[in-house]
N, C-alpha and C positions, 0 to 999 in steps of 0.2 A: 598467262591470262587468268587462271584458276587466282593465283594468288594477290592479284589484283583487284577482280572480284570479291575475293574475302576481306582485304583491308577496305574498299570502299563499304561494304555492308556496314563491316565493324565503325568506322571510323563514324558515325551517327553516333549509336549505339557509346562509343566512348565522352560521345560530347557531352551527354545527357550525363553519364557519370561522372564527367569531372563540374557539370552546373551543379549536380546533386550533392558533391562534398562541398560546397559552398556553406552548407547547414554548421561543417564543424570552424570557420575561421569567422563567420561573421555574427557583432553582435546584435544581441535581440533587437534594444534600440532604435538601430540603423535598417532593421530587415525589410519596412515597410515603404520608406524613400528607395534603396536597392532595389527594391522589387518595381517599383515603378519602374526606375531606370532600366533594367533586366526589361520589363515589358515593350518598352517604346522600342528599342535597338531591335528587340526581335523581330519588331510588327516591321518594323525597316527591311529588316534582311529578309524576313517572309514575303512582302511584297517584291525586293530585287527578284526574290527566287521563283518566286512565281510565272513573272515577263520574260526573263532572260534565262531560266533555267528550264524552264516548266511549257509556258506558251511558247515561244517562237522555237524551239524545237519541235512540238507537238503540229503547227503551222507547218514546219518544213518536212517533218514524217510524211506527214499525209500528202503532201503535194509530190513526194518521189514515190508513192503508191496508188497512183492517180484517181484519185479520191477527192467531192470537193474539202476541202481543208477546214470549212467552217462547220460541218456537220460532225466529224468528231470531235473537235474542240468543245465546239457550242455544247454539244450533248455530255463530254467529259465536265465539261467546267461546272456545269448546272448540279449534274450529278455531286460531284462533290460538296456543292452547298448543302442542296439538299438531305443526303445522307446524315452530314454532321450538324445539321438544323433537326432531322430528326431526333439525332442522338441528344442533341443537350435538351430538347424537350422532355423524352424520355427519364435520358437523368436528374432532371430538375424534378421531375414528380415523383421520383424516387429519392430522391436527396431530401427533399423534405421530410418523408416519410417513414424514414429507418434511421435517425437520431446522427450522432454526429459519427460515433464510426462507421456508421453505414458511407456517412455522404464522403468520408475521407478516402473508402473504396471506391464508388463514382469516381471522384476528381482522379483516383490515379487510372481507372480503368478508362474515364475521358480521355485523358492523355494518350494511352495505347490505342484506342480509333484514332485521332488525331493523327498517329507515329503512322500507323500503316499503309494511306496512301503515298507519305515521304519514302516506306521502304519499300513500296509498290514502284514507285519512280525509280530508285536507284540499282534495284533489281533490271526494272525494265532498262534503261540506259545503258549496265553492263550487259544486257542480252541484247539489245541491238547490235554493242562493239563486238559484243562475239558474233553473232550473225555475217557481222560485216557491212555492216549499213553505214553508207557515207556520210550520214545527217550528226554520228555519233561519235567521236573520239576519245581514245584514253582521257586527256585530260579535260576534254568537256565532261565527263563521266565521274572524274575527280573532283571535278568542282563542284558540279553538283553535291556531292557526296559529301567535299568539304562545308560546302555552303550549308547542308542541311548540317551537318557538324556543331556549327559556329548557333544556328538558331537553338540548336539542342541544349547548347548549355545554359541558357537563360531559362528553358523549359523545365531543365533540370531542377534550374536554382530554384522556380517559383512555385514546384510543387514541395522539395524539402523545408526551406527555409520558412514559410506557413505555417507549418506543421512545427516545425522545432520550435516558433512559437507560444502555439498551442498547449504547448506541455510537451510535447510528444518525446522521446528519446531520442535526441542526435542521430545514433545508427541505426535506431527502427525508419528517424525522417528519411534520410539519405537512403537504405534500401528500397525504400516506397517511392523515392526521384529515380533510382537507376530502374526500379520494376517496371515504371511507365516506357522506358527505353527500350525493352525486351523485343517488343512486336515489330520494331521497326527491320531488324538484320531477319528474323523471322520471315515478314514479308515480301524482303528482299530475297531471299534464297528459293521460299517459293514459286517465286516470279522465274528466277533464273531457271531452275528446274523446270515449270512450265513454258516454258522457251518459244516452244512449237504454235503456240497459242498465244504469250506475250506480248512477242514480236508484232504482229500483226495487228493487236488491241493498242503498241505503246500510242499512238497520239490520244486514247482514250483513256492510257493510265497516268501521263505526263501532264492534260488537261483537267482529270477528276483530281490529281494532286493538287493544282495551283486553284482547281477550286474548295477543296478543304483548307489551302492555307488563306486565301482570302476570305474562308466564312471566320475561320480563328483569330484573325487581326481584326474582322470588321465588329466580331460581334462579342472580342474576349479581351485581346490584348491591347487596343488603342482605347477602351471606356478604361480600361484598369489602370493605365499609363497616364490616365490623363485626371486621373482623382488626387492625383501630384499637385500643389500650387507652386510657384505661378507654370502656367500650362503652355509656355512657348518652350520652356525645358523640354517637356515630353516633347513636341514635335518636331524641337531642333534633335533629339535622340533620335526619331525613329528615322528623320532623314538623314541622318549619316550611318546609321544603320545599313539604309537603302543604300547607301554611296558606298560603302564597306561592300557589302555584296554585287554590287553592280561594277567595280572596278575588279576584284576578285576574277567575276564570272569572264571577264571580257581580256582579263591578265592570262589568266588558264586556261581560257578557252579559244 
């Protein structure tokens, strides 16, 4: 169980790092159409993972704790908008205002709030399976895991590859994509540790995730994805994207 736990943490955590060596194989040129592409697919898989990873387990938590089901949801879901509506306003008033390294620490420190309710999820999910909660299984907990995986390396790619643009050093970029990755197994471990208390919150940690990933597609990755011409590319990516994750989640799960 322990060591099960530890690969699903990790296995985010490595997605991000293998998006973030993306900086040393791809050239300059190509970085900005990629990047689009990288954007669309992910806003796909973050929406699959949201519904089917995220919501309808959070739905079924709550209804085996006899609770009505819409009231942690609702309140998780919201939560996570807001939170990360706060932050990017935050950091936009700060990104302005401290020149461009400054704002290059923003985007990666963005990132890291973005990562932590993914690893707030996938903590909570290996501590329900350890609890022993019927809602939760090994490999519905892997896919999760997986799936947040699969989004990570596009996450990865689009903070290095920017950057290596920029001038930046290849392995300064690529450090600054896997550092955004850090928080994620971090706040999965802590979750696991906090168990006693996790468990009990997960339909509010499973719904405040799927509402961070839906403030990040609505208000980051599908305008980014779509500054692409012609713009039925991006939407034909993000929904196979979606189909990518949604057959995934329903294969392992």
């Amino acid at each position: 169980m322990i060591g099960e736990a530890i690969k699903g943490l990790l296995l985010p955590f490595f997605g991000t790092a293998l998006g973030a060596a993306g900086v040393f194989c791809v050239r300059t040129g190509t970085q900005a159409r990629l990047s689009a592409f990288l954007n669309a697919v992910a806003a796909g898989v973050m929406v699959a993972a949201s519904i089917f990873s995220l919501l309808l387990p959070a739905f079924a938590e709550a209804e085996t704790r006899g609770v009505p089901a819409y009231v942690p949801v609702t309140g998780g879901f919201f939560a996570g908008v807001a939170l990360l509506g706060l932050w990017d306003r935050v950091s936009l008033r700060l990104g302005h205002t401290g020149g461009v390294g400054h704002s290059t620490r923003m985007l990666v420190l963005s990132v890291c709030l973005h990562n932590v309710p993914e690893g707030m999820a996938v903590g909570a999910a290996y501590a329900g399976l350890r609890s022993g909660s019927t809602t939760v299984t090994a490999l519905s907990a892997f896919a999760l895991s997986l799936g947040i995986a699969l989004q990570n390396l596009p996450e990865g790619a689009i903070i290095s590859m920017p950057l290596g643009a920029q001038g930046m050093g290849r392995g300064r970029a690529f450090f600054c994509g896997v550092l955004s990755g850090v928080s994620e197994p971090v706040a999965g471990a802590l979750t696991i540790l906090l168990a006693r208390f996790a468990v009990p919150a997960l339909p509010w940690l499973l719904s405040f995730a799927a509402g961070a990933m839906a403030y990040v597609v609505g208000f980051e990755l599908i305008p980014q994805a779509l500054q692409e011409r012609p713009r039925h590319r991006g939407l034909l990516c993000v929904a196979g994207g979606f189909l990518l994750m949604m057959l995934m989640d329903v294969l392992l799960g």
